[in-house]
C-alpha positions in Angstrom: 8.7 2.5 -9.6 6.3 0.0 -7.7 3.3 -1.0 -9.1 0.2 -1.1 -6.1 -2.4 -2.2 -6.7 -5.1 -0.7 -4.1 -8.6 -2.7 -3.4 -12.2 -1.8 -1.6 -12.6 1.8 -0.8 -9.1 2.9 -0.9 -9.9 2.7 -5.0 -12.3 5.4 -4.4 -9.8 7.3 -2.2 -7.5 7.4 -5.1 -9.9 8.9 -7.3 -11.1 5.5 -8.5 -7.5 4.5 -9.4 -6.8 0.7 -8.8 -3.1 0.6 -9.6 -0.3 3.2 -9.1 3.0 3.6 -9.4 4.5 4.8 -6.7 9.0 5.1 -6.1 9.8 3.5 -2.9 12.6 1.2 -1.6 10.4 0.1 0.7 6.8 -0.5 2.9 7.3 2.5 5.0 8.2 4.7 2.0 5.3 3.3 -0.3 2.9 4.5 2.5 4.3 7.7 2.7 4.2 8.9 -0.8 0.9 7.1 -1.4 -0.9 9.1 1.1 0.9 12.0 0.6 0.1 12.1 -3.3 -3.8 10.9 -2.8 -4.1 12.7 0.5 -7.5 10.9 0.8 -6.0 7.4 1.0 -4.1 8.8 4.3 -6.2 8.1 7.0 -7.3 4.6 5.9 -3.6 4.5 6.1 -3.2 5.9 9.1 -6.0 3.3 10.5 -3.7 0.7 9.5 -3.5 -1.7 6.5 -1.7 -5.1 5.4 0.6 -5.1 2.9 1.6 -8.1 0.0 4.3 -8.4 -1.4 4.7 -10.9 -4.1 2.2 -13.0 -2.3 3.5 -12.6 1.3 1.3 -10.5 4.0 3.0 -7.6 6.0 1.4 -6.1 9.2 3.9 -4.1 10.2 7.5 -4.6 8.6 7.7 -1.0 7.5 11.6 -1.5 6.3 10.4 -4.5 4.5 12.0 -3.8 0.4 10.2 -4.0 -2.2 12.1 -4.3 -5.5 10.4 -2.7 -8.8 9.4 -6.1 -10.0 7.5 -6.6 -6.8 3.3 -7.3 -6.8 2.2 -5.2 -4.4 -1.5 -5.2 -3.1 -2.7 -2.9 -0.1 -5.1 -4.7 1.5 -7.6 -4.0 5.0 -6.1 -4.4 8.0 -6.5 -8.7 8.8 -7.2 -9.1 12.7 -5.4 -12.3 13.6 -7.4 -15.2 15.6 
């Protein structure tokens, strides 16, 4: 199991959860499940989001793994400059 932690209004969307444990190998997966068991968080998914893993930012490496040791943060989508 992964341990998310989610931040601004997803926590809401989650029914005011701000960590979950979700089982996924990897990004794509984690995204999957997580708006599939809080079908609320799905279209803030669906809009797009960022994703850390132990401290590095992922836009869209949705094969990316994430090991069950991994700090995982869902984040807004960052706009790059």
């Amino acid at each position: 199991m992964v341990k998310v932690v989610l931040t601004g209004s997803m926590k809401s969307a989650a029914g005011g959860h701000t960590e979950l444990e979700i089982e996924a190998a990897n990004i794509q997966q984690m995204l999957a499940r997580l708006g599939s068991d809080y079908p609320k968080l799905k279209p803030i998914l669906d809009r797009g989001v960022s994703v850390s893993v132990d401290g590095i930012i992922y836009r869209d490496a949705w094969f990316q793994p994430i090991s069950p040791k991994s700090e995982v943060y869902i984040l807004p989508r960052m706009a790059g400059g």
